[in-house]
mmCIF file as Biopython writes it, N, C-alpha, C and O atoms, coordinates in Angstrom:
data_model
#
loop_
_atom_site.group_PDB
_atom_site.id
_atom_site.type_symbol
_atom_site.label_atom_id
_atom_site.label_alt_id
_atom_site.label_comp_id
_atom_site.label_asym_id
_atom_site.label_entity_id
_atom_site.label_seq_id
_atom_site.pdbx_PDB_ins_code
_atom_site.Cartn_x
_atom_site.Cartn_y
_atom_site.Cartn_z
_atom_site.occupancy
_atom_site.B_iso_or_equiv
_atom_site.auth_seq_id
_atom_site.auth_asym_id
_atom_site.pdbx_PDB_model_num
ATOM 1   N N  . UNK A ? 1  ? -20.056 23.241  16.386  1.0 0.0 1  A 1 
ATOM 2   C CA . UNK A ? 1  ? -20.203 22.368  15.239  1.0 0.0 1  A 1 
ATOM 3   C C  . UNK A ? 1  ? -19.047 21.365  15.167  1.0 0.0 1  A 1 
ATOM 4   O O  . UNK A ? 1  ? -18.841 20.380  14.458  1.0 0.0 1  A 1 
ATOM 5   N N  . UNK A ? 2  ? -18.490 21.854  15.972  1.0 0.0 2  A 1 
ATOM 6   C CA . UNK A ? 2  ? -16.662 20.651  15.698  1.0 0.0 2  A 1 
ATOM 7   C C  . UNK A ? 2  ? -17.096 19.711  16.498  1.0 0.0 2  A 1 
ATOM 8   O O  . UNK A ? 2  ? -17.299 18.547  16.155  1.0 0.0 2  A 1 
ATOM 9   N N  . UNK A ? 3  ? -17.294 20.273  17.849  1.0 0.0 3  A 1 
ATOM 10  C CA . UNK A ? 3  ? -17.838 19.077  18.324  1.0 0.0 3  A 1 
ATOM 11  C C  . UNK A ? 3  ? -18.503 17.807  17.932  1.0 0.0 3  A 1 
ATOM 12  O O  . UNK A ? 3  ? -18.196 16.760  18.503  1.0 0.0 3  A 1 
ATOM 13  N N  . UNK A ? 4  ? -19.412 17.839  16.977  1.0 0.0 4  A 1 
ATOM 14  C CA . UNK A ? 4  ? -20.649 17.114  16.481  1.0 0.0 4  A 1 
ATOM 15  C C  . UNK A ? 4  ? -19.510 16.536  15.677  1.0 0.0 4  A 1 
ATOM 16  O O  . UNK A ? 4  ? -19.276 15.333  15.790  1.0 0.0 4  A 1 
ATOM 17  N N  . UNK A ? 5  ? -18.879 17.189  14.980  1.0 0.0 5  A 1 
ATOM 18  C CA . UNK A ? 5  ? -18.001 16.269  13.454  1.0 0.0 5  A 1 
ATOM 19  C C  . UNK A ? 5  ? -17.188 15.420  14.439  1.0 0.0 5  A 1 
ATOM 20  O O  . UNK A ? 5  ? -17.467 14.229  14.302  1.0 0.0 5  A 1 
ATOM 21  N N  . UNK A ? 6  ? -16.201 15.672  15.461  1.0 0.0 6  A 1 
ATOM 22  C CA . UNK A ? 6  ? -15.513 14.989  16.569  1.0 0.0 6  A 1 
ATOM 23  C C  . UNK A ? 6  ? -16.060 13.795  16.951  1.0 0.0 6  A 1 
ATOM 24  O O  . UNK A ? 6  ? -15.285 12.840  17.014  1.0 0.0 6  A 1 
ATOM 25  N N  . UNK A ? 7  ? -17.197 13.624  17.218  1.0 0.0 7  A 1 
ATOM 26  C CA . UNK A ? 7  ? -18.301 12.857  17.928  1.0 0.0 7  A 1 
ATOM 27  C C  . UNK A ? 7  ? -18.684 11.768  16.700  1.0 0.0 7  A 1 
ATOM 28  O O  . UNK A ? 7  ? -18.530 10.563  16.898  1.0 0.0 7  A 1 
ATOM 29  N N  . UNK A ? 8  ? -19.022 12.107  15.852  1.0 0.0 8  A 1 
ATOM 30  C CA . UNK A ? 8  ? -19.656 11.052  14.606  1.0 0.0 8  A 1 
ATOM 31  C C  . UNK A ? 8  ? -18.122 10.894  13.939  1.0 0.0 8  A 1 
ATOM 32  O O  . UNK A ? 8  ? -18.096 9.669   13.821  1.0 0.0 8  A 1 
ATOM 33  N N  . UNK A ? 9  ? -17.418 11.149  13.661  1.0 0.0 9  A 1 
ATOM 34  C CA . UNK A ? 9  ? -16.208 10.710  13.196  1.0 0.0 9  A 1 
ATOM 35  C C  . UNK A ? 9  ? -15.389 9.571   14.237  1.0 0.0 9  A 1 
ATOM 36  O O  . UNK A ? 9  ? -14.440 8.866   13.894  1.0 0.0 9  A 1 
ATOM 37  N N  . UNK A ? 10 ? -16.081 9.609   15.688  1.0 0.0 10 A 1 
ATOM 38  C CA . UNK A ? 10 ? -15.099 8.531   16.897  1.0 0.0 10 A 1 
ATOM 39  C C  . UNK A ? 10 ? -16.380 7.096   16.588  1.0 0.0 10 A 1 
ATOM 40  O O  . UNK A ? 10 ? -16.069 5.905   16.627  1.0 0.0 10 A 1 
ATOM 41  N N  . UNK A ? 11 ? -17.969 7.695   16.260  1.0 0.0 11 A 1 
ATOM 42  C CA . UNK A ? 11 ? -18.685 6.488   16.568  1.0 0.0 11 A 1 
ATOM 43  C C  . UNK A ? 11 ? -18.751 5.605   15.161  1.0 0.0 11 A 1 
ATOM 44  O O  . UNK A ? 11 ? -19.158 4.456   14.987  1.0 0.0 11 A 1 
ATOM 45  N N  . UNK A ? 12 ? -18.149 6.660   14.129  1.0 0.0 12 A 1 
ATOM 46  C CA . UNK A ? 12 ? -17.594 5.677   12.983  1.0 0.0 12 A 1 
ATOM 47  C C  . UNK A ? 12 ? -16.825 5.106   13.065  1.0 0.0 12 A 1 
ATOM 48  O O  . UNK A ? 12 ? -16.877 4.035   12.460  1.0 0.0 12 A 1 
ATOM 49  N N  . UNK A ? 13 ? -15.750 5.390   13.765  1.0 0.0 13 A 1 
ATOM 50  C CA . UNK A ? 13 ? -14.688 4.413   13.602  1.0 0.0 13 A 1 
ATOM 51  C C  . UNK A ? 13 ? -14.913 2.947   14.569  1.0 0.0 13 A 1 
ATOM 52  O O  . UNK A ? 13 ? -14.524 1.783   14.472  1.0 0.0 13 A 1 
ATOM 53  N N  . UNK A ? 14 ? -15.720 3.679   15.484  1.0 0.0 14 A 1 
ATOM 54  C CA . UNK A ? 14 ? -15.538 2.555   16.241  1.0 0.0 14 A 1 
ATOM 55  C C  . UNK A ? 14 ? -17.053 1.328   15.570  1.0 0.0 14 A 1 
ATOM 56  O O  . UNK A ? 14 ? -17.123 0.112   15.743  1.0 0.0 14 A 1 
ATOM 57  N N  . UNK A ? 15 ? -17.817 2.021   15.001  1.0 0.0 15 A 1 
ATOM 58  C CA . UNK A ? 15 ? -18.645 0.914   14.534  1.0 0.0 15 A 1 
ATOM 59  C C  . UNK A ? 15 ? -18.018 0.529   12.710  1.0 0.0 15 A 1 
ATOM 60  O O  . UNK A ? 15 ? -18.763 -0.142  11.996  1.0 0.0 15 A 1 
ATOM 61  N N  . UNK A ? 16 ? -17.033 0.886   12.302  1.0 0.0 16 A 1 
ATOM 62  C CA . UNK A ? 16 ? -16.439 0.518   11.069  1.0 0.0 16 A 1 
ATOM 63  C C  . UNK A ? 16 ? -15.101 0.260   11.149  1.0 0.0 16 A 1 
ATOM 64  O O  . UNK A ? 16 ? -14.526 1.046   10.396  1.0 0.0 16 A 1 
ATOM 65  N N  . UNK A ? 17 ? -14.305 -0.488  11.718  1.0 0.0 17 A 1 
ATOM 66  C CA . UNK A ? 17 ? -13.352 -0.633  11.765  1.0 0.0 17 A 1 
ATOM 67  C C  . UNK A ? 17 ? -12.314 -0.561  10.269  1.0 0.0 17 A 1 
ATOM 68  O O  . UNK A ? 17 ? -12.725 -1.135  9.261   1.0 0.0 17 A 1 
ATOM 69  N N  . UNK A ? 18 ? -11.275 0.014   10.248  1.0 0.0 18 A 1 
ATOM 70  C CA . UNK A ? 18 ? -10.595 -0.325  8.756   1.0 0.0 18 A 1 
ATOM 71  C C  . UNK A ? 18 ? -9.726  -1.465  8.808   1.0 0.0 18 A 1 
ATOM 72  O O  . UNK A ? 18 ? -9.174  -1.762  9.867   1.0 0.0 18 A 1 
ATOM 73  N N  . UNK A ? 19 ? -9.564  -2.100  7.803   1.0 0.0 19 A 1 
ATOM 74  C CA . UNK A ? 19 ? -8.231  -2.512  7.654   1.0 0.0 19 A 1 
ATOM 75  C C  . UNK A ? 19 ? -7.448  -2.219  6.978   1.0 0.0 19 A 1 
ATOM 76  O O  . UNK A ? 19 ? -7.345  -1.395  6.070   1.0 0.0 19 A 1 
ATOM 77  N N  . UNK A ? 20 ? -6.480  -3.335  7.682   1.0 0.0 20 A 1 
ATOM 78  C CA . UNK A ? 20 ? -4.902  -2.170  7.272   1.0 0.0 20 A 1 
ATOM 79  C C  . UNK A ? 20 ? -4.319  -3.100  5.838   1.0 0.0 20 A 1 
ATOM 80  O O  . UNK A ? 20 ? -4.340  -4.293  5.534   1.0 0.0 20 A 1 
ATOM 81  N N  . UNK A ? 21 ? -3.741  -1.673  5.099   1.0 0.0 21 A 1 
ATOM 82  C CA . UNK A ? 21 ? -3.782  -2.436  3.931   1.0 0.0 21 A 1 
ATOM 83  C C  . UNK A ? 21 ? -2.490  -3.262  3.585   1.0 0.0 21 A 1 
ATOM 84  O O  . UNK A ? 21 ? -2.352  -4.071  2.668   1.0 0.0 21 A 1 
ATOM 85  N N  . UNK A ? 22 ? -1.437  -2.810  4.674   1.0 0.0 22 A 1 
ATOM 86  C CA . UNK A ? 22 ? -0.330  -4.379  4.284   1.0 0.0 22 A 1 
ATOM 87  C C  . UNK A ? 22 ? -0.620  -5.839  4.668   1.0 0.0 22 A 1 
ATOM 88  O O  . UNK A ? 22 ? 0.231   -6.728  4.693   1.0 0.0 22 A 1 
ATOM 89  N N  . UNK A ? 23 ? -2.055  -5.996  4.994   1.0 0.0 23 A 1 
ATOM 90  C CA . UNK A ? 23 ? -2.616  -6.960  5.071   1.0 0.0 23 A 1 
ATOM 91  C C  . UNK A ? 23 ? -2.902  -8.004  4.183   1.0 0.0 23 A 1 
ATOM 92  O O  . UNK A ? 23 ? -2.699  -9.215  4.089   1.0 0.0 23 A 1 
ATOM 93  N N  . UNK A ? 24 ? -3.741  -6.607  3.231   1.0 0.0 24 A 1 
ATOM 94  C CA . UNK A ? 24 ? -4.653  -7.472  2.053   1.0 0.0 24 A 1 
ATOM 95  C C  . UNK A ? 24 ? -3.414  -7.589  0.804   1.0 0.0 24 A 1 
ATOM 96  O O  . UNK A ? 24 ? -3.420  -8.526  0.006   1.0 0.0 24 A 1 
ATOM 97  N N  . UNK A ? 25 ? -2.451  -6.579  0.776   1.0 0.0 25 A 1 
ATOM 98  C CA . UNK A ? 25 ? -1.121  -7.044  -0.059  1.0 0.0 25 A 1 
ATOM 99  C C  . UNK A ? 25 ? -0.247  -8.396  0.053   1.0 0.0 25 A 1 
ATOM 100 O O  . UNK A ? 25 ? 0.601   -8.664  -0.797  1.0 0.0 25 A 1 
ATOM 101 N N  . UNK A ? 26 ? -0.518  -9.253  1.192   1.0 0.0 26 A 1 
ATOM 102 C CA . UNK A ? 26 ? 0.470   -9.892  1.541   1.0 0.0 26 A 1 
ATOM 103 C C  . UNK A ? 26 ? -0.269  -11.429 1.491   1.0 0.0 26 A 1 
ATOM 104 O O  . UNK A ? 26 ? 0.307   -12.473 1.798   1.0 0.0 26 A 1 
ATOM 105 N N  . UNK A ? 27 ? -1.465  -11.335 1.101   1.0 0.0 27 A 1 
ATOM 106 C CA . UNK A ? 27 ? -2.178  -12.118 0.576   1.0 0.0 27 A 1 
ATOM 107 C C  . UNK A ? 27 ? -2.019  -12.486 -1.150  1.0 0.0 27 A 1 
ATOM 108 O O  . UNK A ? 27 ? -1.971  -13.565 -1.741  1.0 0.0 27 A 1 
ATOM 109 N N  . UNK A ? 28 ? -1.960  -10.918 -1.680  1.0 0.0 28 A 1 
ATOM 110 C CA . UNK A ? 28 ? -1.615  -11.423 -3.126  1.0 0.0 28 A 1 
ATOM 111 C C  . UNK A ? 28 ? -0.422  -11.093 -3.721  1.0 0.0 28 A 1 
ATOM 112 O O  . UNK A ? 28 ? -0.350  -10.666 -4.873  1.0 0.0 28 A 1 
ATOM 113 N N  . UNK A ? 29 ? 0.384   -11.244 -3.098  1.0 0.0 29 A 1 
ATOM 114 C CA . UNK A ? 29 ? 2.393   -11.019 -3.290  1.0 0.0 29 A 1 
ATOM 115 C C  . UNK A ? 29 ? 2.719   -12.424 -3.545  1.0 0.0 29 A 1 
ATOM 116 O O  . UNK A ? 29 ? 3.823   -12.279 -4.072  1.0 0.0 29 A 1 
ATOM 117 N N  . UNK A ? 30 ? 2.465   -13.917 -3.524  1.0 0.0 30 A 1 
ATOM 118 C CA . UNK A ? 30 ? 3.015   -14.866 -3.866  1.0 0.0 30 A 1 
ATOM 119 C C  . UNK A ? 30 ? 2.606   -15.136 -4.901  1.0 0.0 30 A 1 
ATOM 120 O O  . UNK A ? 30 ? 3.378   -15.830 -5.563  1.0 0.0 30 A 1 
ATOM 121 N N  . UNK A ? 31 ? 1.295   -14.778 -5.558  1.0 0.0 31 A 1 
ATOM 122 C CA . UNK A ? 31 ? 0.572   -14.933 -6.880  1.0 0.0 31 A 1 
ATOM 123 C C  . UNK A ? 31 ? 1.015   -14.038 -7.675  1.0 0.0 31 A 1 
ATOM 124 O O  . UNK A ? 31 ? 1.097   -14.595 -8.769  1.0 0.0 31 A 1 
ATOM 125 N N  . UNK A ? 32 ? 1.318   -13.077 -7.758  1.0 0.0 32 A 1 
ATOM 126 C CA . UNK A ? 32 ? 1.550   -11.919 -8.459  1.0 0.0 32 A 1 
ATOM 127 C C  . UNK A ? 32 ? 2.879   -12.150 -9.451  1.0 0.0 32 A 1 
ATOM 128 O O  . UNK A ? 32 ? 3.945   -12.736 -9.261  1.0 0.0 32 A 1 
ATOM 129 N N  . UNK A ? 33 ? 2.383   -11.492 -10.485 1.0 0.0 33 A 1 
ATOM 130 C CA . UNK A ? 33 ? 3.578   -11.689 -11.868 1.0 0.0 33 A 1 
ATOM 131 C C  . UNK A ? 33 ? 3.390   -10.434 -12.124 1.0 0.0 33 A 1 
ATOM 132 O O  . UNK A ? 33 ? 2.567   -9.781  -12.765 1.0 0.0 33 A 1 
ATOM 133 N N  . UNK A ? 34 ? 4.946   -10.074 -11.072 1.0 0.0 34 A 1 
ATOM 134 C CA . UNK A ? 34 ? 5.566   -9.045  -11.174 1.0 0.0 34 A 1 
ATOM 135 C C  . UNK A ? 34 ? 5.702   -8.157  -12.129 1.0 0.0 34 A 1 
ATOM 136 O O  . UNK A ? 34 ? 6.410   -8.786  -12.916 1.0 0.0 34 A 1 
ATOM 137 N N  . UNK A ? 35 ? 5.438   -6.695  -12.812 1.0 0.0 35 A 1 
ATOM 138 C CA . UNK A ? 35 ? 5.679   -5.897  -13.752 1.0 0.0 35 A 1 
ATOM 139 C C  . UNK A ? 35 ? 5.987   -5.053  -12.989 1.0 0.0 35 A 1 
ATOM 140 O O  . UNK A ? 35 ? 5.171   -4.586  -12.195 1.0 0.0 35 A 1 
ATOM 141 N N  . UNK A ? 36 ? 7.421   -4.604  -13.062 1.0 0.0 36 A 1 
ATOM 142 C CA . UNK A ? 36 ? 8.403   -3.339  -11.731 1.0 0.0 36 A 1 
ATOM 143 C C  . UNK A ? 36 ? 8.219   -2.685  -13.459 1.0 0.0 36 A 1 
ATOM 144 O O  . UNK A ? 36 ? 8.236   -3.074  -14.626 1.0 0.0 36 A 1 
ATOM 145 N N  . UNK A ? 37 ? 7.965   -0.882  -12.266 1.0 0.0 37 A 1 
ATOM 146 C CA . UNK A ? 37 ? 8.293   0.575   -13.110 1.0 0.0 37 A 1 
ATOM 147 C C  . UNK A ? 37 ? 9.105   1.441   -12.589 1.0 0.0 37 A 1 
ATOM 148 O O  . UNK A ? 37 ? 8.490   1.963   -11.660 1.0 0.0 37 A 1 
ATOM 149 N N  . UNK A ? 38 ? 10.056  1.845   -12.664 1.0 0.0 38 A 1 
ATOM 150 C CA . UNK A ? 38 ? 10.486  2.863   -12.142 1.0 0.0 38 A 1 
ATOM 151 C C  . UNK A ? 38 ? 9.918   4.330   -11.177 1.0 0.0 38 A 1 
ATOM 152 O O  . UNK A ? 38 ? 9.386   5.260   -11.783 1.0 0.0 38 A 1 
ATOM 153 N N  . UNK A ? 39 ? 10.055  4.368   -10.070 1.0 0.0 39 A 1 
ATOM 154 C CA . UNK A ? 39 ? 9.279   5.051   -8.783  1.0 0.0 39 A 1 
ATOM 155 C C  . UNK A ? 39 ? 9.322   7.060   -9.085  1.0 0.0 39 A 1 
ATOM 156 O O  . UNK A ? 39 ? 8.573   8.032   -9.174  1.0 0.0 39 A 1 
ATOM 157 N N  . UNK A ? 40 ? 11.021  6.601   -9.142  1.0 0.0 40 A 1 
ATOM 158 C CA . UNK A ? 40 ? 11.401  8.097   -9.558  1.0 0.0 40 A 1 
ATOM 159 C C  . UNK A ? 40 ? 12.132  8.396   -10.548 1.0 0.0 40 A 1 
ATOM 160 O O  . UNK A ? 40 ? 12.184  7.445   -11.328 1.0 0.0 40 A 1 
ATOM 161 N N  . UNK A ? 41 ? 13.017  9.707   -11.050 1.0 0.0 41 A 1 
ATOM 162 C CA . UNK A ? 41 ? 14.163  9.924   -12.216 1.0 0.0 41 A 1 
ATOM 163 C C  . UNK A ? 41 ? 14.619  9.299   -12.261 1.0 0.0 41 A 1 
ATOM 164 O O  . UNK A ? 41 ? 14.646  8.806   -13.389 1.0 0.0 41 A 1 
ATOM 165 N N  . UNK A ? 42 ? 15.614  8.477   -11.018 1.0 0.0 42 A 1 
ATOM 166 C CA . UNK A ? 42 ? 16.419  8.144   -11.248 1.0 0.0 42 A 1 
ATOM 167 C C  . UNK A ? 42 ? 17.034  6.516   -11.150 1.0 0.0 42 A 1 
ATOM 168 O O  . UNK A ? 42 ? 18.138  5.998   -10.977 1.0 0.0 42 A 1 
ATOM 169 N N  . UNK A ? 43 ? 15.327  5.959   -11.414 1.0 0.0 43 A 1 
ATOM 170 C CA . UNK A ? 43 ? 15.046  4.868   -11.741 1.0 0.0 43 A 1 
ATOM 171 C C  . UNK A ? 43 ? 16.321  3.711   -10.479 1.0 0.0 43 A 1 
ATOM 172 O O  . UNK A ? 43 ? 16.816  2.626   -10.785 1.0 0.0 43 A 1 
ATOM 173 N N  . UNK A ? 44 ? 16.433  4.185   -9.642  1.0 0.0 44 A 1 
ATOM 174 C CA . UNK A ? 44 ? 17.272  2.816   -8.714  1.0 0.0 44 A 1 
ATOM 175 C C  . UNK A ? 44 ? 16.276  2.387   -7.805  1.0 0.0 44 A 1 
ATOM 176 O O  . UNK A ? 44 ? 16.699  1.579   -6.978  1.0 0.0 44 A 1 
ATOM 177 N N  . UNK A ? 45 ? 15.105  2.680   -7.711  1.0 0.0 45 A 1 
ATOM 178 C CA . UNK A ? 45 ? 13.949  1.891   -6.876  1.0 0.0 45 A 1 
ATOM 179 C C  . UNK A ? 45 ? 12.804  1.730   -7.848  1.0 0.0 45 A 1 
ATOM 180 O O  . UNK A ? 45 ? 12.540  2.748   -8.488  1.0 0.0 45 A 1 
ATOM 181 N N  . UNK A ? 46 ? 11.941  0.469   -8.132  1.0 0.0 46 A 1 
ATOM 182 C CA . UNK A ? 46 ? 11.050  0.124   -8.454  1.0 0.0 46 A 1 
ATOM 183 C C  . UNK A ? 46 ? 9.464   -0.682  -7.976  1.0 0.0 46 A 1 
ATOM 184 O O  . UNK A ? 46 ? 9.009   -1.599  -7.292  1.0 0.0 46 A 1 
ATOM 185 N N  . UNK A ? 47 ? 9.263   -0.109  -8.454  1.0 0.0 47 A 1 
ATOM 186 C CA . UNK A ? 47 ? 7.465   -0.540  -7.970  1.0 0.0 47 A 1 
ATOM 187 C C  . UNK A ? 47 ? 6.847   -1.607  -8.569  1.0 0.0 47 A 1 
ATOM 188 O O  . UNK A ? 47 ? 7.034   -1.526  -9.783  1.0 0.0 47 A 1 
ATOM 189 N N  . UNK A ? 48 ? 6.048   -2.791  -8.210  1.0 0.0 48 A 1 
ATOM 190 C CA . UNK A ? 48 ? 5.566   -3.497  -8.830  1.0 0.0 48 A 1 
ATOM 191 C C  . UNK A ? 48 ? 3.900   -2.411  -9.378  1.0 0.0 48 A 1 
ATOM 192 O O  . UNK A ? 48 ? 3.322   -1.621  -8.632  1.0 0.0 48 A 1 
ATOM 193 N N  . UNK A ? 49 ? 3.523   -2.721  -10.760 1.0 0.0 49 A 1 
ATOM 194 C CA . UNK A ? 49 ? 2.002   -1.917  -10.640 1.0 0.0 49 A 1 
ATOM 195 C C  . UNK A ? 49 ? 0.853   -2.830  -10.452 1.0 0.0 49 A 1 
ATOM 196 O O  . UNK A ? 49 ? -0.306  -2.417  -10.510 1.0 0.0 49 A 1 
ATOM 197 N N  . UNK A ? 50 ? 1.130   -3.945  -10.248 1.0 0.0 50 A 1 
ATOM 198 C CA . UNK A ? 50 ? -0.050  -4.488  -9.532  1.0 0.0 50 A 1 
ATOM 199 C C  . UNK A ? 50 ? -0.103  -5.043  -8.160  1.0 0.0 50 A 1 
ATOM 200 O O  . UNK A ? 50 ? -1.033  -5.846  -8.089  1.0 0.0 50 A 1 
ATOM 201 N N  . UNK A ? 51 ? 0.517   -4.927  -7.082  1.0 0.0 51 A 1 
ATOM 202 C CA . UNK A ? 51 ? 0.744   -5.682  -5.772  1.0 0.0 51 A 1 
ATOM 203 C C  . UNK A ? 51 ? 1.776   -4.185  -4.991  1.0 0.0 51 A 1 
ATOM 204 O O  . UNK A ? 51 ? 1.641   -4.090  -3.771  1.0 0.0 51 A 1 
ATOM 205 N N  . UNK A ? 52 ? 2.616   -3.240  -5.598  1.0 0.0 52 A 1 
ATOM 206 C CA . UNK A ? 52 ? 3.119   -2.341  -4.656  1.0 0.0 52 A 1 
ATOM 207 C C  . UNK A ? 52 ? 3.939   -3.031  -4.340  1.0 0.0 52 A 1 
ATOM 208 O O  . UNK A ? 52 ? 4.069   -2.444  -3.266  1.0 0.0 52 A 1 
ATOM 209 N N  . UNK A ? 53 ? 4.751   -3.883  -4.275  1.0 0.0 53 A 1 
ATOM 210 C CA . UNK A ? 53 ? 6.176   -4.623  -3.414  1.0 0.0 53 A 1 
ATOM 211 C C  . UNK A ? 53 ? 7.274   -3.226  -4.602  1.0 0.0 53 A 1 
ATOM 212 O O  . UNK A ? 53 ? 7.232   -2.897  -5.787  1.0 0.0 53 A 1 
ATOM 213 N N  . UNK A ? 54 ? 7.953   -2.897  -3.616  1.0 0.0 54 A 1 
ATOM 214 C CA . UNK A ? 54 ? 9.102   -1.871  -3.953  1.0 0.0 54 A 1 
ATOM 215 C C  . UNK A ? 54 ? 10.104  -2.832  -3.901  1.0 0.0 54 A 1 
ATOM 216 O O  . UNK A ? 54 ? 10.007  -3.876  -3.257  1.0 0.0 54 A 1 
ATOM 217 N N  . UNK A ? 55 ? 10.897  -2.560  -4.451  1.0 0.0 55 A 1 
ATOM 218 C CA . UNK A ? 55 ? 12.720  -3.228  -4.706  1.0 0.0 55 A 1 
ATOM 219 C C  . UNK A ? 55 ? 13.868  -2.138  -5.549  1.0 0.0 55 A 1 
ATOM 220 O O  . UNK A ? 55 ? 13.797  -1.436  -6.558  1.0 0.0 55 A 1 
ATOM 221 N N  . UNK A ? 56 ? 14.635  -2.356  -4.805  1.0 0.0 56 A 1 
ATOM 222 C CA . UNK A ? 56 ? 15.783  -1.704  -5.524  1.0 0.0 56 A 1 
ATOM 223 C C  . UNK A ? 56 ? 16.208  -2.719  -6.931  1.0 0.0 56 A 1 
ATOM 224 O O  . UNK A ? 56 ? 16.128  -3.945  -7.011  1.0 0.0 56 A 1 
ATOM 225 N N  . UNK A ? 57 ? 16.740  -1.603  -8.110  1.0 0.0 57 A 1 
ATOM 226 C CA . UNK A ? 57 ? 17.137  -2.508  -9.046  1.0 0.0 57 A 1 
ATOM 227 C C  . UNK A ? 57 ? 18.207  -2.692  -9.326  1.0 0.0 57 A 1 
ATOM 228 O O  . UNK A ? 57 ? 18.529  -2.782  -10.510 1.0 0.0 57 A 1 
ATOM 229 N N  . UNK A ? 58 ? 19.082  -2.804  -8.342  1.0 0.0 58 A 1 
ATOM 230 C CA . UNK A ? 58 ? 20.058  -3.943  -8.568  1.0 0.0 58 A 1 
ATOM 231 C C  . UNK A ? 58 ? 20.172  -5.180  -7.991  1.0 0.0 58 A 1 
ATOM 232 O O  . UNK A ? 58 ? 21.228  -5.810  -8.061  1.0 0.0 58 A 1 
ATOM 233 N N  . UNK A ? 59 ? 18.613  -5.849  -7.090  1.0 0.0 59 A 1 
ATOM 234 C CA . UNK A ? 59 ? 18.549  -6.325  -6.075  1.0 0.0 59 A 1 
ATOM 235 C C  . UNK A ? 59 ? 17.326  -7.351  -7.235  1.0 0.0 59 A 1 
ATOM 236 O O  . UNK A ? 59 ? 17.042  -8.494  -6.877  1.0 0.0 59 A 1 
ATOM 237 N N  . UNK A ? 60 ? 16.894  -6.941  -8.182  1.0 0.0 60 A 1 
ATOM 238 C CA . UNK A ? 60 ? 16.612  -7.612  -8.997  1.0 0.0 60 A 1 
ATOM 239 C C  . UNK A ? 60 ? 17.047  -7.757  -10.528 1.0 0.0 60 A 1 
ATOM 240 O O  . UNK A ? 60 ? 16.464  -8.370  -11.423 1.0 0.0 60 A 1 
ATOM 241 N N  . UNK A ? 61 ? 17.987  -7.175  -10.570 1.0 0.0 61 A 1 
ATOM 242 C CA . UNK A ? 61 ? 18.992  -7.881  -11.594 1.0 0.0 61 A 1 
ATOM 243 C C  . UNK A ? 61 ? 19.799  -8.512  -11.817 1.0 0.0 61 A 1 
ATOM 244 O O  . UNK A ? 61 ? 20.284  -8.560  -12.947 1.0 0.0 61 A 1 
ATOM 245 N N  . UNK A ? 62 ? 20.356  -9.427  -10.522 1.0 0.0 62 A 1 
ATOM 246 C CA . UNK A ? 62 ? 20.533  -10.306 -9.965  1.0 0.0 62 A 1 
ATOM 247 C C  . UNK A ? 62 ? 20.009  -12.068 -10.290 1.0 0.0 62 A 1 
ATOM 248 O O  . UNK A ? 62 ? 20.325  -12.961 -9.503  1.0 0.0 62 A 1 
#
C-alpha cells in the first residue's frame, strides 16, 4: 500500500507544481503598511501581520 501512496504523491507533484512562497511575499512587501507584533516574550524580534517581513526592534526604532 506504500507503494501506491509513493507513486501518486511523485505524479502529483510532478503534474502540480508548488510555488514557493518567498515569492508571492516579495511581490507585496513594497505595498504593505507595516503593523510589526512582537514574535516572542521577549519582544526583540518582530513580525509584520500582514506580509511576514521579520525585523529586529531596534533596527526599527531607528
Amino acid at each position: 500500500m506504500y507503494i501506491f501512496e509513493l507513486i501518486y504523491t511523485i505524479i502529483n507533484k510532478i503534474k502540480n507544481p508548488e510555488k514557493k512562497n518567498a515569492e508571492d511575499f516579495s511581490d507585496e512587501y513594497p505595498n504593505c503598511e507595516h503593523t510589526f507584533v512582537p514574535v516572542d516574550s521577549t519582544k526583540k524580534v518582530l513580525a509584520c501581520i500582514k506580509c511576514g517581513v521579520i525585523k529586529k526592534a531596534k533596527d526599527i526604532r531607528k
